[in-house]
C-alpha positions in Angstrom: 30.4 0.2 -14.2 30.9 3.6 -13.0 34.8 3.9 -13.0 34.8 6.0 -9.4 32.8 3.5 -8.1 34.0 0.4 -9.3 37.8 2.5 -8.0 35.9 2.7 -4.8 34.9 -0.7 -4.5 38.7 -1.8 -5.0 40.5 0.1 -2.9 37.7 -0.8 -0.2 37.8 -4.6 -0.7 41.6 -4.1 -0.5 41.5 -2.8 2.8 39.2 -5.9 4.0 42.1 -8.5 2.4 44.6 -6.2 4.9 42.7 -6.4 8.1 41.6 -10.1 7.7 45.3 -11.0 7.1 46.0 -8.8 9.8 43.3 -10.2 12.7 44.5 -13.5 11.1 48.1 -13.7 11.6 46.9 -11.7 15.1 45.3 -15.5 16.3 41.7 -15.0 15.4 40.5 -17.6 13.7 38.7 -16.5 10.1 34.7 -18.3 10.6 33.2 -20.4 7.9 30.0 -18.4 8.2 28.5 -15.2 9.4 26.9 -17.1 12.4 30.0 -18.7 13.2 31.4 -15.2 13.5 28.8 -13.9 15.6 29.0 -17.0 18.0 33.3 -16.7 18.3 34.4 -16.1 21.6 36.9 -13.5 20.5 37.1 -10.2 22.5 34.8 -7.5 21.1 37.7 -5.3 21.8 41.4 -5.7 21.4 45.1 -5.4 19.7 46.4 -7.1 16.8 50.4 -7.3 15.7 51.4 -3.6 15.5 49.1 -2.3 18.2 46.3 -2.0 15.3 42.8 -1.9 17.5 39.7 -4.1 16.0 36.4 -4.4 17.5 33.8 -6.9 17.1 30.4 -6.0 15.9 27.3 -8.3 14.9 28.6 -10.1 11.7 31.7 -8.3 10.8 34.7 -6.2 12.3 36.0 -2.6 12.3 39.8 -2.6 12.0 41.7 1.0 12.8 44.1 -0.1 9.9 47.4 2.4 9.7 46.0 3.6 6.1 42.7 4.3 7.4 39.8 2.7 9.1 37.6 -0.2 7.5 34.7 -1.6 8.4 33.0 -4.9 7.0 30.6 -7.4 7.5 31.4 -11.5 7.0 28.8 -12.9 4.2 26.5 -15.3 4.9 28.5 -18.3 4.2 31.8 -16.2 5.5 32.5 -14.6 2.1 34.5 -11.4 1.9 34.4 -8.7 0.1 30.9 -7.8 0.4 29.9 -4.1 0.8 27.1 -1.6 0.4 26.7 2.2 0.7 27.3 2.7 4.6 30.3 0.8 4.6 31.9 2.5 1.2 31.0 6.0 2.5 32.6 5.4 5.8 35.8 3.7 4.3 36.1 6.9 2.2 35.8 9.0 5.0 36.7 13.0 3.9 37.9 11.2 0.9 34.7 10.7 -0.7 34.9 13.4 -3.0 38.0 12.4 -4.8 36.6 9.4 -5.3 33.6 11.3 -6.7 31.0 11.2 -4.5 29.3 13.7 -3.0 27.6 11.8 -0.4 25.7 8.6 0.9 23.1 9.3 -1.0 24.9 9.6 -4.2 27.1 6.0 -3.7 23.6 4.6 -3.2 22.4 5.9 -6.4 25.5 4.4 -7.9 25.1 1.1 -6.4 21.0 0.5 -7.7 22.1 1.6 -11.1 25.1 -0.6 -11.0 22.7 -3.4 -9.5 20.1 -2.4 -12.1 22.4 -2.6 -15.1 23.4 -6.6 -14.0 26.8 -5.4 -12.5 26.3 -6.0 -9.2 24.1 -8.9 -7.1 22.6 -8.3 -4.1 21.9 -11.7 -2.8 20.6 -11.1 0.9 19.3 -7.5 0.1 22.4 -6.5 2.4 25.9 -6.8 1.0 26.9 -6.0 -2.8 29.2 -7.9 -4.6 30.4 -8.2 -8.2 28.1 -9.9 -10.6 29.9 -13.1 -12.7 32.9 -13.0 -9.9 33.6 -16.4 -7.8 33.0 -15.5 -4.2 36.2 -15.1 -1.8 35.6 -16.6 1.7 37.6 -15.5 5.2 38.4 -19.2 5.8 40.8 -18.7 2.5 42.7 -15.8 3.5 46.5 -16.1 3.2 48.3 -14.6 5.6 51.8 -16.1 5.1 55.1 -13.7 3.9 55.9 -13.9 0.2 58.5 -16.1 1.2 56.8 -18.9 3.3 56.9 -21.7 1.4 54.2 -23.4 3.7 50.8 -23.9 2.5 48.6 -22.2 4.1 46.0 -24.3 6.6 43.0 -24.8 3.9 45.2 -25.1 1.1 47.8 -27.5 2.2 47.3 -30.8 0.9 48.7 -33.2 2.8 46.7 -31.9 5.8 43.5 -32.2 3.1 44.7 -36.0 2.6 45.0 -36.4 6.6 41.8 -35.1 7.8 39.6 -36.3 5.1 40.9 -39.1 4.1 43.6 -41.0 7.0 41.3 -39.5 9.9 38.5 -41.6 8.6 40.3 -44.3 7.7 42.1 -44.3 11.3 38.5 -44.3 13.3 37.7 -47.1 11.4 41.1 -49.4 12.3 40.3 -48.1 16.0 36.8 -49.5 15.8 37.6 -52.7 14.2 40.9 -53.2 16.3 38.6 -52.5 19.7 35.9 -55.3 18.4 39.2 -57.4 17.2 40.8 -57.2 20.6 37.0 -57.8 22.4 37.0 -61.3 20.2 40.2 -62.3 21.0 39.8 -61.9 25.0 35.9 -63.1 24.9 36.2 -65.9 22.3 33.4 -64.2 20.5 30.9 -61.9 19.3 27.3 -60.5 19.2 26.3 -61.2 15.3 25.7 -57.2 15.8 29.2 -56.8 16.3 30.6 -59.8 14.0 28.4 -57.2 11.7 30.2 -54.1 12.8 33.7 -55.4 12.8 33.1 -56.2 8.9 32.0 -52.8 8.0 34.9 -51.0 9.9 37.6 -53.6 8.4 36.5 -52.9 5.0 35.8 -49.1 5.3 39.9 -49.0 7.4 40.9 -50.9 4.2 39.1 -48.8 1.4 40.3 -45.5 2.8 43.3 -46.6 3.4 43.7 -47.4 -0.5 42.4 -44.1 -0.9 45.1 -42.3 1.3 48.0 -44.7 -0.7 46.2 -43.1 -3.7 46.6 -39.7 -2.5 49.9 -40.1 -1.4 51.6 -41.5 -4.6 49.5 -38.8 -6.7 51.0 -36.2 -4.3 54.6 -37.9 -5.2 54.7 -37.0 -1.4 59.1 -37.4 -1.4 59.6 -34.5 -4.2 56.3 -32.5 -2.3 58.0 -32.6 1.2 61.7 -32.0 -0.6 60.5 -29.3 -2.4 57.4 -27.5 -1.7 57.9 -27.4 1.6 60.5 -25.8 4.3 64.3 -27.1 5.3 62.9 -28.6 8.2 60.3 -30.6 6.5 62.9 -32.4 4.9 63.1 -34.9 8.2 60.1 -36.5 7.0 61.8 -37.9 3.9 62.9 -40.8 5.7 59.6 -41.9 6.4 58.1 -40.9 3.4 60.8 -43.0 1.6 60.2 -46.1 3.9 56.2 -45.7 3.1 56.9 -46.0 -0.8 58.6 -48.8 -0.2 56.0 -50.2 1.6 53.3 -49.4 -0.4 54.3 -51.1 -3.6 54.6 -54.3 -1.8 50.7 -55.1 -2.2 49.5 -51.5 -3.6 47.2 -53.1 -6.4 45.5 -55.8 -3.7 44.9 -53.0 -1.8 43.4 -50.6 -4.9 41.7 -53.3 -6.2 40.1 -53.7 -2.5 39.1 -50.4 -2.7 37.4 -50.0 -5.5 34.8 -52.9 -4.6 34.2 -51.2 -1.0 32.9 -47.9 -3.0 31.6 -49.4 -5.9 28.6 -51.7 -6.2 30.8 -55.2 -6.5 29.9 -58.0 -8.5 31.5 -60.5 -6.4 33.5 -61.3 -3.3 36.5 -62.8 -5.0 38.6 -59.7 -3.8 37.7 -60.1 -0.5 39.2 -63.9 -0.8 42.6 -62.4 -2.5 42.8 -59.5 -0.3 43.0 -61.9 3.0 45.1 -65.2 1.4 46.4 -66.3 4.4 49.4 -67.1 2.4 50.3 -63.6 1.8 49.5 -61.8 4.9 48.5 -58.7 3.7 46.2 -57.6 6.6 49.7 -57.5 8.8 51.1 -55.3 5.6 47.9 -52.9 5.9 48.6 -52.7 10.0 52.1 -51.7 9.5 51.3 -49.2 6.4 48.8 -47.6 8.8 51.2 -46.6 11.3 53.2 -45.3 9.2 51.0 -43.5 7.7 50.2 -42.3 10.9 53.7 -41.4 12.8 54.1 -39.2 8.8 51.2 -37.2 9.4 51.8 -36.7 13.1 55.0 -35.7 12.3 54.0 -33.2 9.3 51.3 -31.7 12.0 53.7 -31.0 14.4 56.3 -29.6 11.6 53.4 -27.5 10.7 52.4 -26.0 14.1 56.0 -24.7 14.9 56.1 -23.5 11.5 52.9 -21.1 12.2 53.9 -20.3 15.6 57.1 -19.2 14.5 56.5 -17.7 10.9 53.8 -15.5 13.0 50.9 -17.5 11.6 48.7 -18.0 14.5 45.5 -18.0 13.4 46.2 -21.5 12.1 47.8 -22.9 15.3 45.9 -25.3 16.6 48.0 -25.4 20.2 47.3 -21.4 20.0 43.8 -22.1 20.3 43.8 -24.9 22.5 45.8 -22.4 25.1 43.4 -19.5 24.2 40.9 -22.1 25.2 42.3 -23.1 28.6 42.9 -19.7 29.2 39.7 -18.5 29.1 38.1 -21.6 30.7 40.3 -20.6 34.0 39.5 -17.3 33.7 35.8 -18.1 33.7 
C-alpha cells in the first residue's frame, strides 16, 4: 500500500479510537450496529469530559477532538475504523499535503487502486477498511486508565458468566418455583403445567451446572483476589463459601447437566439426581442464592467502580437516570 496513504489511514483511525473512548467515558453508550446508532436518543449536540463538543449525524459522529477534528461513520454491524475519501480529506484538513495528497480527488485515486490491488474491501460500497484485518467494533472500545484493573463491561467475565449463563438459569428457578408454589397452595396441576414445571426444573438445574462449571474454570477466589480491585476482595467470603458448597454434589449436578443438553440414553440420572435420601434439590436451592447474592454483589461492586473510575458509558444506574431524566423532561 501507498505508504502516505496507509500513514493517513493510521493516524485517522487513531483519532476515531480517541473520540469513541472519549464519548464513552462521556456516558454515551457505544451501539451494536449502525441502526442502533441512528435510533439512540443521545443529543445531536453536546459536551463530553474536557468541554470537547460532538455532534450527532446519520450513522456516525463528528468529535472537535483537542488534536483536531474527526469525523466517522459506525459500520454496519457497529465496526470502527471504517473510512473513505471524504472523511480522510477532512481529517487532514490543511494537512493534506504533508501527508501527500494533493486533494480529494487524488486520496480517491489512492483508495480504488489500493481496493483494486486486494488491499482494501469495500463491503457496503461506503466505508474502506483493511483487507485480511479482523474488524474492530464500538461495543469493544476500552475506555478505562492504564491502571484500572477492572475489566471492561464486554470483556469482563464474570458479568459474561452472569448474564448468559445464571440469568437464564435464574428465570428458569423463578418459573418452576412460581408453578412449585401454585401446586403446593392448589393441590395440583394442569398436565400443561405438570409439563412446564419439568422443563424449567431441568433447564434451572442444567444451567446451573453450567454456571458451577464456569465458576470453578474461572478459579473465581484467585480472579476476584487478583484480577480485580481492593474492594472486590469483599466478595471472597462468599466466593469461598460457594466452593465449599459446590463440591458437596458438584458431579450429580455435572452429570445432570450433561443429559439436559445432550441427547440421553436414559433417565437413571434423573433418579440419582432427586434420591430423596440425599437431598440434593435443597443443595441446588441454597447454591442458587448464593450464586445469586455473588453476582449481585460483583454488579454493584462494578457500577461504583465505573461511576467513580469515570467510566460511565458502562453504568447501568447512569443510564437508568439519563432515562428518567428524559422521560420527565418529555
Amino acid at each position: 500500500m501507498n505508504e502516505n496513504l496507509y500513514r493517513l489511514i493510521a493516524d485517522f483511525q487513531d483519532s476515531v479510537q480517541v473520540a469513541l473512548k472519549l464519548m464513552h467515558r462521556s456516558g454515551i453508550q457505544m451501539p451494536s450496529s449502525s441502526y442502533g446508532w441512528i435510533e439512540s436518543d443521545i443529543p445531536s449536540v453536546g459536551e463530553l469530559e474536557g468541554g470537547i463538543k460532538y455532534y450527532k449525524h446519520g450513522a456516525g459522529c463528528r468529535v472537535e477532538l483537542d488534536s483536531g477534528i474527526v469525523d466517522f461513520d459506525f459500520g454496519e454491524q457497529g465496526e470502527i475504523g471504517g473510512f473513505n475519501s471524504w472523511w480522510l480529506t477532512s481529517f487532514a484538513g490543511k494537512n493534506l499535503t504533508a501527508y501527500g495528497f494533493r486533494n480529494y480527488d487524488d486520496v480517491k485515486e489512492h483508495l480504488k487502486k489500493a481496493l483494486n490491488d486486494g488491499e482494501l474491501i469495500f463491503p457496503d460500497h461506503d466505508l474502506y477498511y483493511f483487507a485480511n484485518a479482523p474488524h474492530t467494533y464500538a461495543i469493544e472500545i476500552d475506555c478505562r486508565n492504564p491502571e484500572d484493573m477492572l475489566p471492561s463491561r464486554n470483556h469482563d467475565r464474570v458479568l459474561t458468566l452472569q448474564i448468559h449463563y445464571f440469568e437464564t438459569a435464574d428465570l428458569m428457578f423463578k418459573n418452576y418455583n412460581k408453578l412449585n408454589q401454585k401446586m403446593k397452595k392448589n393441590g395440583h396441576l394442569s398436565h400443561r403445567e405438570q409439563f412446564d414445571m419439568g422443563i424449567y426444573l431441568s433447564t434451572w438445574l442444567g444451567f446451573l451446572g453450567v454456571v458451577c462449571e464456569g465458576f470453578r474454570s474461572l478459579k473465581m477466589r484467585l480472579l476476584v483476589e487478583n484480577e480485580r480491585p481492593e474492594s472486590f476482595k469483599e466478595l471472597l467470603p462468599i466466593s469461598d463459601s460457594i466452593g465449599k458448597l459446590m463440591k458437596e454434589h458438584s458431579d450429580s449436578l455435572r452429570i445432570f447437566r450433561n443429559n439436559v443438553f445432550h441427547l440421553r440414553e436414559n433417565a437413571d440420572f434423573i433418579h440419582h439426581f432427586f434420591d430423596k435420601e440425599v437431598e440434593r434439590l435443597s443443595w441446588a436451592f441454597e447454591l442458587h442464592m448464593a450464586l445469586s447474592d455473588f453476582f449481585s454483589q460483583y454488579r454493584v461492586f462494578c457500577e461504583v467502580h465505573y461511576v467513580i473510575n469515570g467510566r460511565k458509558g458502562e453504568s447501568n444506574l447512569i443510564k437508568e437516570k439519563l432515562s428518567r431524566s428524559k422521560k420527565i423532561k418529555y
